[in-house]
C-alpha positions in Angstrom: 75.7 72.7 153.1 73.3 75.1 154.7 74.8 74.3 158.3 78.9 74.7 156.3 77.7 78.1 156.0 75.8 78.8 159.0 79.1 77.6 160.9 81.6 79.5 158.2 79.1 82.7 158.9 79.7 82.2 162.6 83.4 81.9 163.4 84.0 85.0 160.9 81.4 87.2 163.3 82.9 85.8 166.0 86.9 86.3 164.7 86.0 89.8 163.6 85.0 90.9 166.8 87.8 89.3 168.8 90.5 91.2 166.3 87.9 94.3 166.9 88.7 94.0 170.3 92.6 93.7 169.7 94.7 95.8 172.8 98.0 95.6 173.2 98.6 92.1 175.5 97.1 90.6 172.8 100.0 90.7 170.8 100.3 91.9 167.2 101.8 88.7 165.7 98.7 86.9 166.8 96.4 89.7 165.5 97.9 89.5 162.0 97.4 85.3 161.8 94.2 85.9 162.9 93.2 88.3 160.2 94.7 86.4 157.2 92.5 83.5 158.3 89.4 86.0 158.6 90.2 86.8 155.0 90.5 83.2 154.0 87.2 82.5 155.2 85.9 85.6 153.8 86.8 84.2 150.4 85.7 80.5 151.9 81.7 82.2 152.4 82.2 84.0 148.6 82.7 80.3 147.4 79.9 78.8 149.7 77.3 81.3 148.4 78.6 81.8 144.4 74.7 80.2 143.7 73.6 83.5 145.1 76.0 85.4 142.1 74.7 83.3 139.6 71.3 83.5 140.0 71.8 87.7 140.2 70.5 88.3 136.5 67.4 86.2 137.1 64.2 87.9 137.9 63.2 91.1 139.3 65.2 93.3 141.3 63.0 93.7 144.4 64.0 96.0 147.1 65.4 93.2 148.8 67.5 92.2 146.5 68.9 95.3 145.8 69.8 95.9 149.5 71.6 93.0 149.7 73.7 93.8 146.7 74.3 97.0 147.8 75.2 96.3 151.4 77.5 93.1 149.6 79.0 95.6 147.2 79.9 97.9 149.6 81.2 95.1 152.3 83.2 93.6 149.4 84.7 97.3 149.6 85.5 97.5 152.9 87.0 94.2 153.4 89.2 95.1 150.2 90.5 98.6 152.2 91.0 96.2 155.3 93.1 94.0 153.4 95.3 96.7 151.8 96.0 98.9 155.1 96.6 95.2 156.5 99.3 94.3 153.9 100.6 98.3 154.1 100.9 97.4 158.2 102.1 94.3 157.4 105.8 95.6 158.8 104.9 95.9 162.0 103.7 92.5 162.2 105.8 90.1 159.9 109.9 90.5 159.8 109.4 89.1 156.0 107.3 92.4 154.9 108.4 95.3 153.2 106.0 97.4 154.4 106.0 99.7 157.5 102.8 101.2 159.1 102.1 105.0 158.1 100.0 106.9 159.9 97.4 106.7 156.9 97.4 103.1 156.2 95.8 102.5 160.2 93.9 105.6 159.5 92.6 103.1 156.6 92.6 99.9 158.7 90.4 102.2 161.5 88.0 103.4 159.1 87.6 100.0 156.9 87.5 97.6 160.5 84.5 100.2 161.2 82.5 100.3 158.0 83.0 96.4 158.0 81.4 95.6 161.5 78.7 98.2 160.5 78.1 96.4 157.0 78.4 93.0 158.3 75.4 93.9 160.8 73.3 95.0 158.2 73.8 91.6 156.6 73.0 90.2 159.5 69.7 91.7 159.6 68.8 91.4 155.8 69.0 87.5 156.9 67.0 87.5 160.4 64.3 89.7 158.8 61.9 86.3 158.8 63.2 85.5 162.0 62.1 88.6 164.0 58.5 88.4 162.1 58.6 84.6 163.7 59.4 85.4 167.3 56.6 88.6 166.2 54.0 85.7 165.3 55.3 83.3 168.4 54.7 85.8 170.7 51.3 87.2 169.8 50.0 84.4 172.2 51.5 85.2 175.1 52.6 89.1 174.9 50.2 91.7 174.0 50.6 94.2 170.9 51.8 96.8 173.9 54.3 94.6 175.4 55.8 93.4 172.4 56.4 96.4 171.3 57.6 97.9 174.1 60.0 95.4 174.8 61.3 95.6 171.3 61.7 100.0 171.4 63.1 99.5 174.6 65.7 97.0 173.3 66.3 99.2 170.1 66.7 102.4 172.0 69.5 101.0 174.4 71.2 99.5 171.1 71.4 102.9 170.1 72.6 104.4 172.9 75.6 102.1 173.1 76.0 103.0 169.3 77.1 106.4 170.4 78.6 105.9 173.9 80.9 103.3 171.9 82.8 106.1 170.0 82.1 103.3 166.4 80.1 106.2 164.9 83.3 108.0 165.2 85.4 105.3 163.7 83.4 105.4 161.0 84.4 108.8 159.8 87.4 108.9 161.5 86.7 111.5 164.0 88.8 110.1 166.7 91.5 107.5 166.8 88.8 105.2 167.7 85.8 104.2 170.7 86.1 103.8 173.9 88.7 101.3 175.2 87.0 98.1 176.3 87.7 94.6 177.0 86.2 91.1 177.7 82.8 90.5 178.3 82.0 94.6 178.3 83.3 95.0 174.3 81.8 92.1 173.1 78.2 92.6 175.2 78.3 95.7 173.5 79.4 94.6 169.9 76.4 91.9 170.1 74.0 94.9 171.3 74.8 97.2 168.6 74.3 94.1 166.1 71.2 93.1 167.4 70.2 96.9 167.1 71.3 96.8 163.5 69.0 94.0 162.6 65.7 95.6 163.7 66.7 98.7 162.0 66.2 96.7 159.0 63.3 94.7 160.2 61.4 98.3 160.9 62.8 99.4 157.4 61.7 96.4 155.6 59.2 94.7 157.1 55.9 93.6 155.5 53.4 95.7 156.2 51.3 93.1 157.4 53.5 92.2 160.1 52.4 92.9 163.1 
C-alpha cells in the first residue's frame, strides 16, 4: 500500500507541474484530459489515505498535526477553486460544455494553480521532515557542522531567489497574469528548486531542537 501511494503521490507532482507548464503548442484539449485525471487521482490519494481522517479525533493535537490539517484544509480549497474555474473554462476546451472562459474564471484558475503548487510543497515538506534530519545524521560523519550548513543556506537561499525571479509569488496574489514564461528542463529545474526550498522552510520551522 505504502509504495500505491508513494507512486499515486508521484505522478500527481509530476502531472501538476507538466499542466503548470502548459504553453500554447501544447494544446488545450490535451491540457483539459490531463487535468480531469489530476483530479481523479487527487480523489484516488483522499481514498488511499481516509486512515489518516479517521484517526483525526484520536489523541492530541500536536503542532504537527495541526499543520498538516491546516495546509490539507487549505489544499482541499484550492484544488476545489481549480476545479470550478476548470469546469467554468471548460468551453474553451470541450465542444460539449456550456461554459465559456471569462476573464475571472482564469483569474481563478491562475490564482488556485498557484496556491496549489505552493500548498502541495508544504505537504511535501511536512512528510520529508525525518528525511532531511536523516541525511543531517548521515552526514555528520563526513561533513562538518560548517559545511553542512552551509551547503544547506546556500541551497535554501538560491530556492528563494528563484521564488521571486519566477514571478509564482505574483501568481499567488494575482499581481500579474502570471511568471515568467519558461519551458522544458528550465520550468521544471525551477519548479523542483522552489519545492525543495519549501521543504526546509518547514524542516527549519519544525525541526526538533535537538537536531543538529
Amino acid at each position: 500500500m505504502r509504495r500505491i501511494k508513494i507512486l499515486v503521490d508521484a505522478a500527481m507532482y509530476g502531472l501538476f507541474l507538466y499542466l503548470m507548464s502548459y504553453h500554447a503548442g501544447q494544446g488545450l484539449f490535451r491540457h483539459g484530459v490531463l487535468g480531469c485525471i489530476l483530479l481523479a487521482l487527487f480523489f484516488l490519494h483522499h481514498g488511499l489515505n481516509w486512515k489518516w481522517y479517521r484517526s483525526l479525533p484520536k489523541g492530541r493535537f500536536t503542532l504537527a498535526k495541526i499543520s498538516f490539517l491546516s495546509v490539507d484544509l487549505l489544499l482541499l480549497i484550492a484544488m476545489a477553486l481549480m476545479a470550478v474555474s476548470s469546469v467554468q473554462l471548460s468551453g474553451d476546451v470541450f465542444a460539449f460544455s456550456p461554459f465559456f472562459g471569462t476573464r475571472t474564471a482564469r483569474s481563478l484558475h491562475t490564482v488556485s494553480t498557484a496556491w496549489g503548487f505552493a500548498l502541495t510543497a508544504l505537504h511535501m515538506g511536512l512528510h520529508t521532515r525525518a528525511w532531511f534530519a536523516k541525511i543531517g545524521r548521515r552526514a555528520e560523519k563526513w561533513l562538518p557542522l560548517f559545511l553542512r550548513r552551509t551547503l544547506f543556506f546556500l541551497l535554501l537561499a538560491i530556492g528563494c531567489a528563484t521564488f521571486w525571479h519566477s514571478g509564482l509569488w505574483k501568481s499567488l496574489f494575482l499581481l500579474s497574469r502570471g511568471g515568467r514564461s519558461l519551458e522544458g528542463l528550465r520550468f521544471y529545474a525551477d519548479y523542483l528548486l522552489l519545492t525543495f526550498a519549501a521543504c526546509q522552510w518547514v524542516y527549519l520551522l519544525m525541526k526538533p531542537k535537538h537536531t543538529p
